[in-house]
C-alpha positions in Angstrom: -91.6 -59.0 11.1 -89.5 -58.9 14.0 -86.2 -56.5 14.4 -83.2 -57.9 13.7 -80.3 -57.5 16.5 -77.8 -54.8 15.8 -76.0 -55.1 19.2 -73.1 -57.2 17.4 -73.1 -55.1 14.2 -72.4 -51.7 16.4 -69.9 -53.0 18.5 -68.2 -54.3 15.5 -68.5 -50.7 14.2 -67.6 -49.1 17.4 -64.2 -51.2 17.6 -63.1 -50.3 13.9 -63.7 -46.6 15.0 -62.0 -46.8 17.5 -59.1 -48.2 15.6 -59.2 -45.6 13.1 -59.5 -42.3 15.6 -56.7 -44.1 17.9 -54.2 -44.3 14.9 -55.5 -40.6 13.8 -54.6 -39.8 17.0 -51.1 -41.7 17.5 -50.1 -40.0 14.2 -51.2 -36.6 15.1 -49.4 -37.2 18.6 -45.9 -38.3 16.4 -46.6 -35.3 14.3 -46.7 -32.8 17.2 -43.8 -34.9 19.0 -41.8 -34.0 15.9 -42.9 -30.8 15.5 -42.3 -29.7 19.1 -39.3 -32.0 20.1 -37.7 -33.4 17.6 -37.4 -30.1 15.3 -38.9 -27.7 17.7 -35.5 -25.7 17.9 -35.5 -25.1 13.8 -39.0 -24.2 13.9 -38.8 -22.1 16.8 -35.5 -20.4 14.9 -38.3 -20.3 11.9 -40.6 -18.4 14.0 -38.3 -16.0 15.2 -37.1 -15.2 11.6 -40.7 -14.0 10.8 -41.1 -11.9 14.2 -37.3 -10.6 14.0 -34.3 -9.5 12.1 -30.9 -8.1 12.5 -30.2 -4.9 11.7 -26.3 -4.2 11.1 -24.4 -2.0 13.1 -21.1 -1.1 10.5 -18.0 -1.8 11.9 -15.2 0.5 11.4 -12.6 -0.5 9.4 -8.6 -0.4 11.0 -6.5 2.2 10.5 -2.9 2.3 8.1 0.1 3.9 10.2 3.4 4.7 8.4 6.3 3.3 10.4 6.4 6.3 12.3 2.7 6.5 13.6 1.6 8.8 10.7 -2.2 8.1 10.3 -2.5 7.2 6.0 -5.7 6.1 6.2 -8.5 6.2 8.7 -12.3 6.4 8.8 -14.5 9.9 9.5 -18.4 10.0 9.7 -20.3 10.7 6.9 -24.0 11.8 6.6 -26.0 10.1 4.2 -29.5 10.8 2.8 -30.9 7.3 3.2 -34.7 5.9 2.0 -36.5 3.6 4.1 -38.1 2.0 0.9 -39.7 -0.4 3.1 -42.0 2.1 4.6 -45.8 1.5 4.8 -46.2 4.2 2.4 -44.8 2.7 -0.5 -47.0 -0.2 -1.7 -45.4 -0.9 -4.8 -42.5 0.5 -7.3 -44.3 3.1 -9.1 -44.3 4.7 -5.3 -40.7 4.1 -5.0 -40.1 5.6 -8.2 -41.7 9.2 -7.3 -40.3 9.6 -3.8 -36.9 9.0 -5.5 -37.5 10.7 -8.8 -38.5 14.1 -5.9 -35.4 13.6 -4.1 -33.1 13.2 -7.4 -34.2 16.7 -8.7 -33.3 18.1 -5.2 -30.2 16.7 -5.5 -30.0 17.8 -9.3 -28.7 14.3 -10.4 -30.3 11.5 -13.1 -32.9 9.3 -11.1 -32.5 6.3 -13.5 -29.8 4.9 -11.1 -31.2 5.6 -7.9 -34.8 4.4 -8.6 -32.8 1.3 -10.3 -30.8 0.8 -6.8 -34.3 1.7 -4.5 -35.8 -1.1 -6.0 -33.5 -3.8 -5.8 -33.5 -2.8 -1.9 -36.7 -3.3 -1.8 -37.1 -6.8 -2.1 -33.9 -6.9 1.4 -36.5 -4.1 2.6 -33.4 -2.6 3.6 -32.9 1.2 3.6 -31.2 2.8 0.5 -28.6 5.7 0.2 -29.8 8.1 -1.9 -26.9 10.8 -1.5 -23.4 10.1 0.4 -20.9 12.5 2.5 -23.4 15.7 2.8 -22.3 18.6 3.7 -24.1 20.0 7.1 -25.1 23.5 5.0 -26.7 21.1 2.8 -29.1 19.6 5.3 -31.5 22.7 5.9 -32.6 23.3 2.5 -32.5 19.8 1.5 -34.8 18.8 3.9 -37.0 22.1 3.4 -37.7 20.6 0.4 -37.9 16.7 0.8 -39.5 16.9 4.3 -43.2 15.6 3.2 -41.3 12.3 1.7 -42.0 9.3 4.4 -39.3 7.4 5.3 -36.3 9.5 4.1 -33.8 10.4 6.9 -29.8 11.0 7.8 -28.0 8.5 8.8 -24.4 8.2 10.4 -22.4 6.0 8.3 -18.3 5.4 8.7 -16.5 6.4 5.6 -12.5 5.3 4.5 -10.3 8.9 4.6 -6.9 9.3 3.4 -6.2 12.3 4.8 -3.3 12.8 2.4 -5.3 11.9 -0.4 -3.7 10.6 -3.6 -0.1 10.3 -1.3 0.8 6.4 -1.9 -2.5 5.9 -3.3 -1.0 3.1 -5.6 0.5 1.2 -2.3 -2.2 1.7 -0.2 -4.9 0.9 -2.5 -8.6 2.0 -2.3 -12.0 0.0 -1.2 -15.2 -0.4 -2.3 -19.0 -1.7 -1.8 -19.5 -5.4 -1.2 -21.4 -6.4 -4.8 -24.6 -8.4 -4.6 -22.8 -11.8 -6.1 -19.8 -11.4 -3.7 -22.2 -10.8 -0.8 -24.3 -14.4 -2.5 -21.0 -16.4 -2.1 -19.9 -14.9 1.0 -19.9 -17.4 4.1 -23.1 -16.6 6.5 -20.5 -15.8 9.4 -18.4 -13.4 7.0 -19.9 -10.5 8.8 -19.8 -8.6 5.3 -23.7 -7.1 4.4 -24.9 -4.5 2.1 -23.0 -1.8 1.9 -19.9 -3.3 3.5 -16.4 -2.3 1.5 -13.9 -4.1 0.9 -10.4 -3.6 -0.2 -10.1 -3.6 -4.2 -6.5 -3.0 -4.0 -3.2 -2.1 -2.7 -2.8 -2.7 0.9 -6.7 -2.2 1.4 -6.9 -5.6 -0.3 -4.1 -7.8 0.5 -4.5 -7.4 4.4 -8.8 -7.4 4.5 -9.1 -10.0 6.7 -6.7 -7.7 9.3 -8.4 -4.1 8.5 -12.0 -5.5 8.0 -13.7 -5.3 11.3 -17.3 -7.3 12.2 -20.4 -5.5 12.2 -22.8 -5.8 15.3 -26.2 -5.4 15.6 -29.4 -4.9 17.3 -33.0 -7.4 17.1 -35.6 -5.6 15.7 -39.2 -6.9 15.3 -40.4 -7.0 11.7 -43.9 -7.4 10.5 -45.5 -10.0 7.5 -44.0 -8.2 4.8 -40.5 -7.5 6.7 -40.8 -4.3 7.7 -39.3 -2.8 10.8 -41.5 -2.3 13.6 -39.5 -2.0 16.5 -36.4 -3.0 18.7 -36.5 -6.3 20.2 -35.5 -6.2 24.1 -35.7 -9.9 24.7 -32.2 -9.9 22.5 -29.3 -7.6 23.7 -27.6 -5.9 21.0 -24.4 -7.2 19.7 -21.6 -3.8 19.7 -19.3 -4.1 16.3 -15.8 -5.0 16.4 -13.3 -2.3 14.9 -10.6 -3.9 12.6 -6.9 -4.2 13.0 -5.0 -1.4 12.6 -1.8 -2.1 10.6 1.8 0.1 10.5 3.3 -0.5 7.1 7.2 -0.1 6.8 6.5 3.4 4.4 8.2 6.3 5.1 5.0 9.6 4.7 7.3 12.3 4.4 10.1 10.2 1.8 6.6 9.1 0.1 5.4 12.3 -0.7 9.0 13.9 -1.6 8.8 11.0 -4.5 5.2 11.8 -5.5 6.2 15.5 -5.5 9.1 14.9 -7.9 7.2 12.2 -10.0 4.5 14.3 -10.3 7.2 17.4 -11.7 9.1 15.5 -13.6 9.2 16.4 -17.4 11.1 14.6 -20.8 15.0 15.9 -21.3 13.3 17.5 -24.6 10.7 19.5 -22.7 6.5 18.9 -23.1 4.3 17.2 -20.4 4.8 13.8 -18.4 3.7 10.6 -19.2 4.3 8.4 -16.2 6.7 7.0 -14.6 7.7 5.2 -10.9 9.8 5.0 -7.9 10.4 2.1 -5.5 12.8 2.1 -2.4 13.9 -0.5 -0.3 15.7 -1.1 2.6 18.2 -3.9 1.7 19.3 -4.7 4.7 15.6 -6.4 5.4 13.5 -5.9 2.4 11.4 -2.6 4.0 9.7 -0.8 1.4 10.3 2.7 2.5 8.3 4.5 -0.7 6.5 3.4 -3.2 4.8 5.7 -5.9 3.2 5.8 -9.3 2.1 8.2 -11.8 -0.8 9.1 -13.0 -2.1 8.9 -9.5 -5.3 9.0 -8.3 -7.2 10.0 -5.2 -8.8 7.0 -3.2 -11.1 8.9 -1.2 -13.3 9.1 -4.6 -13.3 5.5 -4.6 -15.0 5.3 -0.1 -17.9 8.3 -1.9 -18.4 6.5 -5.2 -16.8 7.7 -8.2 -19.4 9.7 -10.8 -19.3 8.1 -14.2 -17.2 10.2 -15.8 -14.6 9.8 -12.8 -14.4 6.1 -13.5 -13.9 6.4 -17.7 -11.5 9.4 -16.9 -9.2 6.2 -14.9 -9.8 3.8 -17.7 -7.8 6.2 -20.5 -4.3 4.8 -22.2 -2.0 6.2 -19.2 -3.6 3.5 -17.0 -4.0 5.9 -13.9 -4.6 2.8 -11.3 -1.8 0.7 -12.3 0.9 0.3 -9.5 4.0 0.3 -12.2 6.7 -0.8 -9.2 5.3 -3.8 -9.5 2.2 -4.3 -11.7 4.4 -2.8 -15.3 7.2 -4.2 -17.1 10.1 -2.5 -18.3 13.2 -2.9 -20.3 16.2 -2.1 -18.3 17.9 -0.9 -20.7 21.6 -0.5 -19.4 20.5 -1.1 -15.8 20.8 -5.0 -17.2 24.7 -4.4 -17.7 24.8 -5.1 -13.7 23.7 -8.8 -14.8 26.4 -8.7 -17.6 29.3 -7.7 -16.2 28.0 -10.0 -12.9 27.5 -12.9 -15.3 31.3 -12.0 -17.1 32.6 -12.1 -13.5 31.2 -15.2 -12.9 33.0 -17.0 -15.7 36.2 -15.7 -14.9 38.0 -13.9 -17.2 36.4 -10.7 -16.7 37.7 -7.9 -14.3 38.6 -4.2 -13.7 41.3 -3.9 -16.1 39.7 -6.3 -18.7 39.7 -4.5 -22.3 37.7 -6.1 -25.1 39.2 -6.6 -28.7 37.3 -3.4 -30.3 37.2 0.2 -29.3 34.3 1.8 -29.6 34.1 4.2 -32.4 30.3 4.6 -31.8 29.3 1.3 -33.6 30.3 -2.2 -33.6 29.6 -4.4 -36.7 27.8 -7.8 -36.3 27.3 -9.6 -39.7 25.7 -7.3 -41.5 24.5 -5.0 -39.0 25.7 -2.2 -37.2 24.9 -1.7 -33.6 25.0 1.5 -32.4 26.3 2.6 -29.2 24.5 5.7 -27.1 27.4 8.2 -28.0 27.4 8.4 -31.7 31.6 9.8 -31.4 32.4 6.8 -29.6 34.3 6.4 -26.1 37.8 4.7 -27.8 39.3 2.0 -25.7 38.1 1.3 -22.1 38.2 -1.1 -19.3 35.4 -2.2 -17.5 36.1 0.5 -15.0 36.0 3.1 -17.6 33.3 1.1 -19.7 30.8 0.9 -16.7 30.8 4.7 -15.6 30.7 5.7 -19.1 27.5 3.1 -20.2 29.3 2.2 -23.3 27.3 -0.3 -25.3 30.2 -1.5 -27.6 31.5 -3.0 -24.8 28.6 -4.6 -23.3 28.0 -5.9 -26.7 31.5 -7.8 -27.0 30.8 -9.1 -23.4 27.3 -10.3 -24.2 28.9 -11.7 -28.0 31.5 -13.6 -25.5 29.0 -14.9 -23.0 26.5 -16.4 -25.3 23.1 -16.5 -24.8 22.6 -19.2 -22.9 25.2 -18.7 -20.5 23.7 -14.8 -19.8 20.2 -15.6 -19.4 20.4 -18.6 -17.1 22.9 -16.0 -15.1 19.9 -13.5 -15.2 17.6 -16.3 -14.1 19.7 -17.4 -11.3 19.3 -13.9 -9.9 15.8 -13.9 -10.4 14.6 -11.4 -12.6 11.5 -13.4 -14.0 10.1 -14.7 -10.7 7.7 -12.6 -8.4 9.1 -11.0 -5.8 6.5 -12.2 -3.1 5.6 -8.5 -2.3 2.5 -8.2 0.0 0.7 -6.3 -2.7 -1.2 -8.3 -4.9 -1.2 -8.8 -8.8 2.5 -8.3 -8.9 3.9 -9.5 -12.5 6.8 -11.7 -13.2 9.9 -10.3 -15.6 10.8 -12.0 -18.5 14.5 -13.9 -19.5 13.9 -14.7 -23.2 16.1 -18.4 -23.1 17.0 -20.6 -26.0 13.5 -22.0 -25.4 11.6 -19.6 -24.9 12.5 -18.5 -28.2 11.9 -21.9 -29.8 8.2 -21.8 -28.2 7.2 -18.8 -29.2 9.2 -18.1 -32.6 9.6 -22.1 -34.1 13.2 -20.7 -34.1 16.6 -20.6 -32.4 17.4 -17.0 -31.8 19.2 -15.1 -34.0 22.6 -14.7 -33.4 22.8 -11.1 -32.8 20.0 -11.1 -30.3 22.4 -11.7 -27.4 24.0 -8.3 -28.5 20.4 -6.3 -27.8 20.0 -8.7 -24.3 23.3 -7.3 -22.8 22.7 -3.9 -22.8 19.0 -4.8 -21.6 16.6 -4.5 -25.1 15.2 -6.9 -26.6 12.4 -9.2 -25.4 13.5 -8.3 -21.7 11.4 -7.3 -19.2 11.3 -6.7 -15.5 9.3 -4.7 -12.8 11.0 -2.0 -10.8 10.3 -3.9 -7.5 12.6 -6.9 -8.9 15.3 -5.1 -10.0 15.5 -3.2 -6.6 15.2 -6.9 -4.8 18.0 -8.2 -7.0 20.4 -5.4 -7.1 20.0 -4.9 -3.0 21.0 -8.4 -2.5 24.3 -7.3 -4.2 25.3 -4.5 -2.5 25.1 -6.5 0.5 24.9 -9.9 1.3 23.8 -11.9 -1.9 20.7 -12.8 0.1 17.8 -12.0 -2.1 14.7 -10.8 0.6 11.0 -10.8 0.2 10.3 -6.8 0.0 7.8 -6.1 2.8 5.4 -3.4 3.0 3.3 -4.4 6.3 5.1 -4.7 10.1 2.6 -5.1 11.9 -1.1 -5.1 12.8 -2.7 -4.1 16.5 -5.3 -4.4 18.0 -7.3 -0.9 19.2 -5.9 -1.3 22.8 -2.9 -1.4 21.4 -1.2 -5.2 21.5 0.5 -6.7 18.9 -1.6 -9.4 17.1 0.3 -10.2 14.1 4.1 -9.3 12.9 5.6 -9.8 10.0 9.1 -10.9 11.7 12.4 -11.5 10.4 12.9 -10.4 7.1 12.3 -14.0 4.5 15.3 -14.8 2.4 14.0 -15.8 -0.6 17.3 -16.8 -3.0 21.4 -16.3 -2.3 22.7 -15.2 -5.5 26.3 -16.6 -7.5 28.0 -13.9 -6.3 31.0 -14.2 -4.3 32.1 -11.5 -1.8 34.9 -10.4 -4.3 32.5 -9.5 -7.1 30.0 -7.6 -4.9 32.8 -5.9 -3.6 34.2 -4.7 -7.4 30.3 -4.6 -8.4 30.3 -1.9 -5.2 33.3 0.2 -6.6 32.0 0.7 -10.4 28.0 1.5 -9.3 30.8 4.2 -7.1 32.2 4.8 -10.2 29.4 5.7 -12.1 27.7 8.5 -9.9 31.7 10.2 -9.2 33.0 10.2 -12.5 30.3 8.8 -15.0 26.8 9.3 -16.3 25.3 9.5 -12.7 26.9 12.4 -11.4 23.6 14.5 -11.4 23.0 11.6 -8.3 25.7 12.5 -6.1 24.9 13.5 -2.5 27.1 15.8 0.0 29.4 13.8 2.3 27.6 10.6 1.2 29.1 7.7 -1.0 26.0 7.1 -3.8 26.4 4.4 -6.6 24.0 4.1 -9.1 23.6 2.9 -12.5 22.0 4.7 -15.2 19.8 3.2 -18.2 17.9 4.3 -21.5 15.2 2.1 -22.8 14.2 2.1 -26.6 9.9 1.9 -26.1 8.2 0.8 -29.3 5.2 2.9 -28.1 7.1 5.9 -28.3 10.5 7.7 -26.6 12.7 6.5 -24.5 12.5 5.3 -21.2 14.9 7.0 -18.3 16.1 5.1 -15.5 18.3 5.4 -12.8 19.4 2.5 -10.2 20.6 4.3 -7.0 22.4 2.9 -3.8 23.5 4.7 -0.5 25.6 4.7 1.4 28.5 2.2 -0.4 30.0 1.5 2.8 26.9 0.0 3.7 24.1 0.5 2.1 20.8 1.7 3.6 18.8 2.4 0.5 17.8 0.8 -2.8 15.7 3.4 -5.5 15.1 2.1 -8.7 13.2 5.4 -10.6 12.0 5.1 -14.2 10.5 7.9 -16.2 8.7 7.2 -19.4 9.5 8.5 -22.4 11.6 10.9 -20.9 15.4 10.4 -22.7 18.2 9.5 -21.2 18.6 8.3 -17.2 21.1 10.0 -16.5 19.2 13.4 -16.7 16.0 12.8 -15.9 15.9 9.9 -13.1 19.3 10.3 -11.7 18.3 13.9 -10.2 15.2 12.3 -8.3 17.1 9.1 -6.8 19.6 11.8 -5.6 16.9 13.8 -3.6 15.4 11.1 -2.1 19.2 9.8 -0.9 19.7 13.1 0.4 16.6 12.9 1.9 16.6 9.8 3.8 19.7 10.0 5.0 20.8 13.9 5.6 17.4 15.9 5.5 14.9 13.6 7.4 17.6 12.6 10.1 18.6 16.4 10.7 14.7 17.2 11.0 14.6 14.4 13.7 17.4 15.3 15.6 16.3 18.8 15.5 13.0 17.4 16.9 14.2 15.8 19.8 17.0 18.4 21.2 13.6 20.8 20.9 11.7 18.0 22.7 14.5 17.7 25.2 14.3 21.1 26.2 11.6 21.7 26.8 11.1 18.7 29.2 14.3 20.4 30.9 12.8 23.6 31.2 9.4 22.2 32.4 11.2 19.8 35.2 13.0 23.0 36.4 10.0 24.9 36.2 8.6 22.3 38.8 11.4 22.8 41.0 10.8 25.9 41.0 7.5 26.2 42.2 8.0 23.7 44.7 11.1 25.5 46.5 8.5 28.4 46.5 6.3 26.4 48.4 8.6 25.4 51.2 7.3 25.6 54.9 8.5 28.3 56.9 12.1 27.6 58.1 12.6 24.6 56.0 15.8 24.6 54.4 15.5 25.0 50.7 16.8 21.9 48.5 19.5 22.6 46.0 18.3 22.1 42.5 19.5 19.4 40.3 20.7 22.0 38.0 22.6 23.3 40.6 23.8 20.3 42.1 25.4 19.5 38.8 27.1 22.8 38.7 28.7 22.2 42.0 29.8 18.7 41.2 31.3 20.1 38.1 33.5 22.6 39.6 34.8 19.9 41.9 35.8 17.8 39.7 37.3 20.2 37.2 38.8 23.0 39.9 42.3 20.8 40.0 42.5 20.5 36.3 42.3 24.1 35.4 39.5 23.9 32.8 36.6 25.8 33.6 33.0 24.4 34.1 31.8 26.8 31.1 34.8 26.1 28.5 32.9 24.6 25.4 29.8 22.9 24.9 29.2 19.6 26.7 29.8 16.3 24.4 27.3 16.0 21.8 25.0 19.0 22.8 26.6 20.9 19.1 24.0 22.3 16.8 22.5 20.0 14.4 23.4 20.6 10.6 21.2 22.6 8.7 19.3 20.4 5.5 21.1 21.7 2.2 17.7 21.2 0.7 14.2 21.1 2.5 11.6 17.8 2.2 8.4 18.5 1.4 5.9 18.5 4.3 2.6 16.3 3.6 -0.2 18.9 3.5 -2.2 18.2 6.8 -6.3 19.1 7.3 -7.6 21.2 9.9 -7.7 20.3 13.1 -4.7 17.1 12.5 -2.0 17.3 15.3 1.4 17.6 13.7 3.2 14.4 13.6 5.0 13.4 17.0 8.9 13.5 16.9 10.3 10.0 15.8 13.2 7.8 15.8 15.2 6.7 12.6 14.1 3.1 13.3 10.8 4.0 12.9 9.3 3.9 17.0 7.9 6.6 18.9 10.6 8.9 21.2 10.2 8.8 24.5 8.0 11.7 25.7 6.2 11.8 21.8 
């Protein structure tokens, strides 16, 4: 039979082929124009992140200045035993575990916590730290030992130092690592990585984004399982950039006088401290010039990691990290009859001379109640005057009785006792004003009658922080501007411009207080330190007020607190002190606002002044030591120069031949010795190899020639 013709049947074939391979081959062309053009940069980015990593360079973190250039904290370079646990030797966690368990034993600590933290580095197959802030005697045996374990090696790594350890450790604060979920919700450009710290508290935490610095790094190539295999050239390294460093408005040396006498302090009765804190300010702009609480601790455990039983030891009930200037309330006890008498000044028919109805006989009956006043025999009949040197409660009680409730805690309010500060330290608490509603909230009840009695001596439900009565009571004394206390001034950067300031001091509130009653409010806080129950705060040829309180504490004695101002003709310092359970202010608190008075404005200046004549000096007799050598020097013939010195002498003598007085009658004008300090300040201890602290100014800048 004859074939039949397949010519049309292949072409037929051959077309629809054709068809199919072209659109195979348009899509695979679309697919590789995509690939290559379209996303070729994300891919390419992909690519690279298999061949390459980044591997962090820390950054140091910037410095804390006091307001005088003293370094508080800084950074010094630890040696760390570090594990590179993504070496090709260890193919799984049982590898891990050995190596670690081996260097754990050397160390003689548990392994549980190391192996735990080796492991969880191993899936970032980033090196772990094993052992931080070795000593260099330690490295020879240590490695003597360890040396057959691959990967493990010393590394360089920048530490936080406070070279005077637990010194304003409260104020300054303390840092720690970056945790894993912080470092999950950080941005990607944060710059933070493993093993970052960050500020927890204090300072360290409320200025991070000004002492946290950015971490460079170099490229290095990585193999499948992201191991590092070398540096990259093709990418040059990125150098890290140091944070800000940042001068705070502290004073070191008034800092550690009040940590010194916190730290001695002891109850009027006799047995061992409790706690206690001391705030000054500067009223005249808000500057926190010391700031201390006690129990202290030491924040340099915090930059080496704290041991276990380091961190339960700070958990215990005398609450050894809380800042209590501005994290603990208080009652003021009688430091609340400023707001009293204030408030009774306010209305108008209070003043100097002003007697209430009742003596005091030690007790004044309220319905059925007697409350008592702090001197069981009574003070008799007194005026204001006499009533606010002496503290006597009877007649803060009659005041308080006359005022009403309302009328003294919206007075109380008004000067803003229950509000925040706006301190730059964070958590700070807010005081509380117990009102007429606030007792209908939380009780379902007005208050009882007699309550007002209790709020104006300062018991009761009322409660403030150190740092607020400071604020309030500086705002008195002066201006009746309330100012946001401020413990930063400024931050700069390491070649040394100013890139933040804190500037002019904020007004946060004027108070109801005319110039009259600051002026009488002036004369009795006088009052009380001359010829009342502060006299243990006055100060040699300085004018000290103060005020003087005793808390009731339900949790056991008596609080002690003293309210200090100097000097009255215009005031320069603000110290509110309390001890706990301690007894009575006047004894226990009173002596340590007087010190740092006497301090800050007789001791400390002298010191300087002393400084700079020294300084001066011996800049005089370098200069004439130059002069000297170079008239030795002189050519032959040349005529030798007269010195300044002696160009002096001779213009003296002519201008004081025709008056009779000779040129070496009596010192020159203010070239007199400088007083000698009554009482010595403390002198921070310093480490080996610190330069002593230049000479400085008492507004806080560097002397010429320091």
């Amino acid at each position: 039979m004859p074939f039949p013709d397949l010519t049309a049947e292949r072409r037929r074939r051959g077309w629809i082929l054709g068809v199919v391979m072209g659109v195979v081959f348009l899509v695979l062309l679309g697919r590789l124009f995509a690939l290559q053009i379209v996303n070729g940069e994300h891919y390419a980015e992909l690519a690279q992140r298999n061949l390459l990593r980044p591997d962090p360079i820390p950054a140091l973190r910037g410095n804390i200045f006091d307001r005088s250039g003293r370094l508080l904290a800084g950074n010094h370079i630890s040696l760390d035993l570090a594990l590179e646990v993504g070496h090709p030797a260890y193919r799984g966690a049982d590898d891990i575990r050995a190596a670690v368990e081996e260097v754990a034993a050397a160390l003689e600590v548990p392994p549980e916590p190391l192996v735990e933290r080796a492991v969880r580095h191993r899936a970032l197959f980033a090196p772990v730290i094993l052992a931080e802030n070795l000593q260099p005697e330690q490295l020879g045996p240590l490695f003597e030992r360890l040396f057959p374990i691959p990967g493990l090696r010393i590394e360089r790594t920048p530490r936080r130092w406070y070279p005077y350890g637990s010194v304003a450790a409260h104020l300054l604060g303390h840092v720690g690592e970056v945790s894993e979920s912080e470092l999950a919700g950080a941005a990607a450009d944060s710059g933070y990585c493993l093993e970052s710290c960050v500020g927890r508290s204090g300072v360290e935490r409320q200025y991070e984004e000004i002492l946290r610095g950015f971490p460079g790094y170099t490229c290095v190539t990585v193999d499948a399982v992201g191991r590092k295999t070398d540096l990259f050239p093709g990418i040059p390294p990125r150098a890290p950039r140091s944070g800000l460093d940042l001068t705070l408005a502290l004073d070191l040396r008034l800092q550690a006088l009040a940590d010194s006498l916190l730290l001695a302090a002891r109850p009027e009765h006799g047995g061992a401290p409790f706690g206690g804190t001391v705030i000054a300010l500067d009223p005249r702009n808000g500057e926190v010039l010391a700031c201390s609480s006690v129990p202290n601790y030491d924040p340099n455990r915090f930059a080496i990691g704290l041991k276990g039983t380091e961190w339960a030891a700070l958990q215990d009930e005398t609450y050894p990290l809380l800042n209590r200037a501005t994290q603990a309330l208080y009652p003021p006890g009688s430091l609340f009859k400023v707001v009293t008498t204030l408030a009774g000044l306010d209305a108008g028919w209070l003043g100097p001379g002003t007697r209430m109805a009742a003596s005091c006989g030690g007790g004044y009956r309220f319905g059925n109640r007697t409350f008592r006043c702090w001197r069981s025999g009574g003070h008799g009949s007194l005026d204001l005057r006499g009533a606010f040197a002496q503290s006597c409660d009877v007649y803060f009680y009659q005041l308080g009785r006359r005022l009403g409730i309302e009328r003294l805690t919206d007075f109380a309010h008004a000067l803003g006792l229950d509000d925040a500060t706006g301190i730059d330290l964070p958590q700070e608490k807010t005081g509380l004003v117990p009102t007429r509603d606030w007792y209908q909230r939380k009780l379902g009840t007005a208050p009882p009658e007699g309550n007002v009695l209790n709020l104006a001596i300062g018991q009761g439900e009322l409660l403030v922080t150190p740092a607020a009565m400071a604020a309030c009571v500086g705002a008195v004394v002066t201006d009746g501007w309330v100012r946001q206390p401020r413990v930063a001034l400024r931050a700069n950067a390491p070649d040394g411009t100013v890139a933040w300031e804190a500037g002019e001091p904020r007004r946060v509130r004027q108070l109801p207080v005319t110039e009259r009653e600051r002026e009488l409010l002036r004369d009795l806080l006088e009052e009380v330190v001359m010829h009342g129950t502060g006299s243990r705060a006055q100060v040699k040829d300085v004018r000290v007020g103060g005020k003087t309180g005793t808390a009731q504490n339900p949790h056991g004695g008596d609080h002690g607190l003293f309210l200090g101002v100097a000097p009255m003709e215009a005031p320069e310092i603000v110290i509110v002190a309390v001890i706990e359970r301690a007894g009575h202010g006047g004894v226990v608190a009173a002596p340590i606002a007087q010190r740092l008075i006497e301090a800050w404005l007789v001791t400390l200046p002298a010191e300087e002044l002393a400084a700079q004549q020294a300084e001066a000096e011996a800049q005089r007799q370098a200069q004439a030591g130059n002069e000297s050598a170079q008239e030795d020097t002189l050519p032959p013939g040349a005529a030798a120069k007269p010195s300044r010195a002696a160009q002096r002498s001779a213009a003296d003598r002519d201008t004081t031949g025709t008056s009779g007085r000779g040129g070496g009658e009596g010192p020159p004008p203010g070239s007199g010795p400088a007083g000698e300090p009554e009482r010595g300040t403390p002198t921070p201890p310093a480490r080996s190899g610190q330069a002593a602290p230049p000479a400085m100014g008492r507004n806080g800048h560097r002397e010429k020639g320091a």
